[in-house]
C-alpha positions as CSV (number, residue, x, y, z in Angstrom):
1,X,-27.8,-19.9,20.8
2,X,-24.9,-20.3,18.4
3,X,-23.1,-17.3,17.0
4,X,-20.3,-17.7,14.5
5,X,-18.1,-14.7,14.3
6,X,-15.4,-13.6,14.1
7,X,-14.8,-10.8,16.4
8,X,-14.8,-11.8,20.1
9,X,-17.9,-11.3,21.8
10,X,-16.9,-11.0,25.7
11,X,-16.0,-14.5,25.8
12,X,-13.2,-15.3,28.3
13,X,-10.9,-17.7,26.9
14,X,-9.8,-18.9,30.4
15,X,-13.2,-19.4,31.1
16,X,-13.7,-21.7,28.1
17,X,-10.7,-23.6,28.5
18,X,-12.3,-24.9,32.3
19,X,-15.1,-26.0,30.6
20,X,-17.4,-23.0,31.8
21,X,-20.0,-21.7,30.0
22,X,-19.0,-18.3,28.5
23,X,-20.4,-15.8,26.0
24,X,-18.7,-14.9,22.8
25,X,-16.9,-16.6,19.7
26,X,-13.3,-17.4,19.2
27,X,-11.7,-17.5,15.8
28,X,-15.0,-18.2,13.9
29,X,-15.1,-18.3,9.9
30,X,-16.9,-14.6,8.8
31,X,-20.3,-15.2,7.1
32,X,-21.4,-12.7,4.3
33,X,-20.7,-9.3,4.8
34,X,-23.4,-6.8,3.3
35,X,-23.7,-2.9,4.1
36,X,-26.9,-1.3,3.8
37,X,-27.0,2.8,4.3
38,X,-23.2,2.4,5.0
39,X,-24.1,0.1,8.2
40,X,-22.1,-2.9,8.3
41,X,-24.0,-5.9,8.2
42,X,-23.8,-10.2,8.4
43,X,-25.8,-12.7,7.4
44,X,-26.7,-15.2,9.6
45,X,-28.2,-18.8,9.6
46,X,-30.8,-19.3,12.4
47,X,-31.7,-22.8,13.5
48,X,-34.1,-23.9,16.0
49,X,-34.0,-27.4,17.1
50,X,-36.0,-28.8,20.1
51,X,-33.8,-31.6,21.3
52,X,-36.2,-33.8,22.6
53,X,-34.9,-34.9,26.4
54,X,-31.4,-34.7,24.7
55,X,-32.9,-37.6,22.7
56,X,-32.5,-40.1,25.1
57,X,-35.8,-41.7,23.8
58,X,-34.8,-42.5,20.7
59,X,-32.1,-44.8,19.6
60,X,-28.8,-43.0,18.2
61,X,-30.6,-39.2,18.9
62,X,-28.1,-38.0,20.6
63,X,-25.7,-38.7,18.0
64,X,-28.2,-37.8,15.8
65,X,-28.5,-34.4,16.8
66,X,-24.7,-33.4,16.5
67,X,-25.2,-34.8,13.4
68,X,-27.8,-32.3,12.3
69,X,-26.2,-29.6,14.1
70,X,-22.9,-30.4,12.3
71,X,-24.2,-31.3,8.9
72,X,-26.2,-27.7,9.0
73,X,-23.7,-25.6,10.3
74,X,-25.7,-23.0,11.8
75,X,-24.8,-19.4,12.9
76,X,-27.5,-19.4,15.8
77,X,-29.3,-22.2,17.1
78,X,-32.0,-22.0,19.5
79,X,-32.5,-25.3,21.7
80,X,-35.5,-26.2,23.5
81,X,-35.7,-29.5,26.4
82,X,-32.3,-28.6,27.1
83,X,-30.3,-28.3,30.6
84,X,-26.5,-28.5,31.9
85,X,-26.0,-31.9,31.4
86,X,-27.2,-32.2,27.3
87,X,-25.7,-29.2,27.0
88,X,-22.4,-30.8,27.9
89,X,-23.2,-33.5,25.5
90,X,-23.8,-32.1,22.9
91,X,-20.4,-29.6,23.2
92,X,-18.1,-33.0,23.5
93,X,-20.2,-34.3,19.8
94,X,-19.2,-31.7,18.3
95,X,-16.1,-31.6,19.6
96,X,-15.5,-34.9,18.4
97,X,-16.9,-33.9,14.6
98,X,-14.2,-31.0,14.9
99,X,-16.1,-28.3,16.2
100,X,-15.9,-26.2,19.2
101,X,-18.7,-24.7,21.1
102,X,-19.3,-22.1,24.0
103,X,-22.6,-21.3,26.1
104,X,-23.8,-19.4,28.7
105,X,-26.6,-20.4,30.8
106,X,-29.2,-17.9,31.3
107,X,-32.0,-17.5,34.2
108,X,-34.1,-20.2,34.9
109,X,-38.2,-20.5,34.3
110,X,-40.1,-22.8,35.7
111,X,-43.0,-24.6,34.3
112,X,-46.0,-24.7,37.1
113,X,-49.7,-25.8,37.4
114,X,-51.9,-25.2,39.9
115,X,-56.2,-25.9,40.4
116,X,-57.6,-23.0,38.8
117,X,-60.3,-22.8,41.3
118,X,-57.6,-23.9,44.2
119,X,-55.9,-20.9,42.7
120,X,-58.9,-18.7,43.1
121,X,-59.7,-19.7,45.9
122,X,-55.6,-18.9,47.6
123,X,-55.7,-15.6,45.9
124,X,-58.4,-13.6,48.1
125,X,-56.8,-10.5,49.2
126,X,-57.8,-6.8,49.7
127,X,-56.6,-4.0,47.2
128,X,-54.8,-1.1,48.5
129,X,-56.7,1.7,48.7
130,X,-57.8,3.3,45.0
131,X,-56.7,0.5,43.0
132,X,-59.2,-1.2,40.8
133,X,-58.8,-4.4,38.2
134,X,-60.6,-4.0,35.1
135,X,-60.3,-5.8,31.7
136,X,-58.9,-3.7,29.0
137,X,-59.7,-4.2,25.3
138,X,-58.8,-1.0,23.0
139,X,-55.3,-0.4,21.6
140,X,-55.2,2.8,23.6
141,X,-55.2,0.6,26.6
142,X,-52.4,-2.0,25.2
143,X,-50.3,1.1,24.6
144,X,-50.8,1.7,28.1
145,X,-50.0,-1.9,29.3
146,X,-46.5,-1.9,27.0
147,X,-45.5,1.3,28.5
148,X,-46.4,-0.6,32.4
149,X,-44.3,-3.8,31.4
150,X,-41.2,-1.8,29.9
151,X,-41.1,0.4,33.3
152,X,-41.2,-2.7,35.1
153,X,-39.2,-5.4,33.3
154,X,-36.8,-2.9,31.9
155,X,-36.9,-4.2,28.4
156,X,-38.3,-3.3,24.9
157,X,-41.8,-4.2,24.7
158,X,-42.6,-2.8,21.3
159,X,-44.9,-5.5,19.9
160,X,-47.0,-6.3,22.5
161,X,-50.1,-4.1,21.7
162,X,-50.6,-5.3,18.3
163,X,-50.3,-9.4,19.7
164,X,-52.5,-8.3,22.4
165,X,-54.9,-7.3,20.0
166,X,-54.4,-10.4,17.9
167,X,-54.9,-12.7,20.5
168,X,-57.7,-10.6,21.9
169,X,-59.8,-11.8,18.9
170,X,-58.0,-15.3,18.7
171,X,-60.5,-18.2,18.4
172,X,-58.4,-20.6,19.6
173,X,-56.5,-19.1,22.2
174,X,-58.2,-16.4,23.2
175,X,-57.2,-13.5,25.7
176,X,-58.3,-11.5,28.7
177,X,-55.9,-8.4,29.6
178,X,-56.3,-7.1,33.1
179,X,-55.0,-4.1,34.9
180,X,-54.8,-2.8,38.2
181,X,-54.7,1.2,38.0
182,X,-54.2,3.3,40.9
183,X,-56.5,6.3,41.9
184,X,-55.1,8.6,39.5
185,X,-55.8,6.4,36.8
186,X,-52.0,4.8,36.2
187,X,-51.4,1.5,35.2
188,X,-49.5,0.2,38.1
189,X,-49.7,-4.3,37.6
190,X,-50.7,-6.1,34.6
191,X,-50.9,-9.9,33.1
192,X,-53.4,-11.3,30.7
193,X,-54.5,-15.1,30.9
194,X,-54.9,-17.1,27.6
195,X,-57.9,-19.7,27.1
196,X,-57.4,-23.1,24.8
197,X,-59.9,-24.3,23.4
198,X,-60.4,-28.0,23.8
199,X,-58.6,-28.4,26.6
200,X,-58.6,-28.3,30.5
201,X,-55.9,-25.4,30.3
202,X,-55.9,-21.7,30.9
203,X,-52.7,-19.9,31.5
204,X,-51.5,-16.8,33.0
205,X,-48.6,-14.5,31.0
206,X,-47.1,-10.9,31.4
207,X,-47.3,-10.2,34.9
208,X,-45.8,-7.2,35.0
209,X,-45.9,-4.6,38.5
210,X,-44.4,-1.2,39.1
211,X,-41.4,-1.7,41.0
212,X,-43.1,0.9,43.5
213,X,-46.1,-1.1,44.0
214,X,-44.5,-4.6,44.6
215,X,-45.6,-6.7,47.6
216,X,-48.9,-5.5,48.1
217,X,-51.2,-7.8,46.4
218,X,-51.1,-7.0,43.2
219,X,-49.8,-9.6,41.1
220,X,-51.5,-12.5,43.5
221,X,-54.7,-10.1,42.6
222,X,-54.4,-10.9,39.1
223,X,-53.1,-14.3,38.9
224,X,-56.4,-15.0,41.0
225,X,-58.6,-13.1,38.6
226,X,-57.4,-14.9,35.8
227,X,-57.9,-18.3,37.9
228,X,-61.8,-16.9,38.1
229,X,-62.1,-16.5,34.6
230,X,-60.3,-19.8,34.0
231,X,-62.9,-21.7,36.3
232,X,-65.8,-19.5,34.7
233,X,-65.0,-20.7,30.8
234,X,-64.4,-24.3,32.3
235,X,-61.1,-24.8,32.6
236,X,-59.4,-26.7,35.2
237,X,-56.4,-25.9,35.2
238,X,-53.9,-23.1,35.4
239,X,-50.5,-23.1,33.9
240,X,-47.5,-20.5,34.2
241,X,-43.7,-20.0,33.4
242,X,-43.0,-18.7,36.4
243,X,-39.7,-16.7,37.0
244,X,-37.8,-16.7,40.2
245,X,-39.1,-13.5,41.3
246,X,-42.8,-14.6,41.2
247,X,-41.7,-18.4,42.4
248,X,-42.9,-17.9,45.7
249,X,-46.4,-16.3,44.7
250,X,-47.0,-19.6,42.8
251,X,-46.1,-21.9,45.6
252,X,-48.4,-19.9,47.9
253,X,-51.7,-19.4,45.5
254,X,-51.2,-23.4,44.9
255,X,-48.8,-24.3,42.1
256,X,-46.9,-26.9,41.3
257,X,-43.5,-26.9,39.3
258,X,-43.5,-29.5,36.9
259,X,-40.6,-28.7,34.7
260,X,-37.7,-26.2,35.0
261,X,-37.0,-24.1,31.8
262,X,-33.2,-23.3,31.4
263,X,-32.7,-21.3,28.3
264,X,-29.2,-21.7,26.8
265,X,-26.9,-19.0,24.3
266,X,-24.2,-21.3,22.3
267,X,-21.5,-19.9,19.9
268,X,-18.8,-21.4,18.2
269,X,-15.3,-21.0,18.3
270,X,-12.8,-21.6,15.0
């Protein structure tokens, strides 16, 4: 992401000057200023950009994308099919077209895909005693699934019932929410698995346990269920953006990594 401000942003300049990835601005030109309610405000101009394999595939696309990048001057750009080494590459461009840029690298995903019925098959294991999986359809029951996956993952989940509702009813891509509740009725593991249409692909999102509950079975429980379902509309084949933490799960139930996701923050400097 690319952030042009002013104020420093907990970038280290030592850090910078090594050629490390760091977060913040240096010196950056201020954009439009606005208050609202007496909060300050800026304005800021969002770009997202999917880079293509850095475009290696196309003749001149490398340059060609410093060139957009330079001739739009973003605030924030978002980059997609990037890693470490485009992301150097693209820094030294605009270096060389006079401007400076920082990053940060953040956590890696990884893209997997596994058999669905491979998957089902791998997943078999017995529920701890009380807890049953169900589907869940009703907004009460979303409400309940945000509340699960903001415990767990630690972060704002405020729009997930309303998509969860919207993709419950999408004809493309449509959706199946499971839970795993406990005997006294709490949501304690959750992730819902998406069906396209058309295709040989189902994939599994969300998964989402109680930090209490981890390592017994749950999240292999539902990554299984949604293989089931996956098998049962037709679809051969199961796909995931797996996180490190659930890596291991994937391997194990079947999975393949096919791709690794590296997200990237980018600001620039003055």
């Amino acid at each position: 992401m690319i952030v042009r401000r002013r104020d420093p942003l907990g970038m280290a300049d030592a850090a910078v000057g090594a050629g490390k990835p760091a977060l913040g601005a240096a010196e950056a030109a201020p954009q439009h200023d606005w208050e609202h309610d007496g909060i300050p405000g800026r304005t800021l101009k969002v770009m997202q950009f999917n880079i293509w394999l850095g475009g290696s595939q196309v003749p001149g696309g490398r340059a060609g994308i410093a060139d957009t990048v330079a001739a739009v001057e973003p605030d924030l750009v978002m980059l997609s099919e990037s890693n470490r080494e485009r992301v150097a590459n693209l820094r030294a461009d605009l270096a060389e077209r006079g401007l400076t840029y920082f990053g940060i690298e953040n956590s890696t995903g990884t893209l997997m895909i596994g058999r669905a019925a491979d998957v089902a098959a791998a997943a078999t294991v017995a529920l701890p005693a009380g807890v049953r999986v169900r589907e869940v359809t009703d907004r009460k029951d979303f409400d309940r699934v945000r509340q699960l996956a903001e415990a767990a993952r630690d972060v704002p989940w405020h729009w997930l019932p309303s998509a969860l509702e919207h993709w419950g009813v999408d004809e493309i891509d449509p959706c199946t929410v499971l839970v795993a509740e406990s005997a006294d009725g709490r949501v304690v593991a959750t992730g819902w698995v998406r069906f396209h249409t058309g295709t040989d692909f189902a994939s599994t999102w969300g998964s989402a346990t109680l930090p209490s509950w981890r390592g017994r079975g749950l999240h292999r429980t539902l990554v299984g269920r949604h293989a089931r379902l996956a098998v049962d509309r037709g679809h051969r084949y199961l796909y995931s953006e797996t996180l490190p933490t659930s890596r291991p799960t994937a391997v194990r139930l079947g999975f393949t990594t096919v791709r690794t996701l590296t997200p990237y923050h980018f600001t620039p400097g003055g």
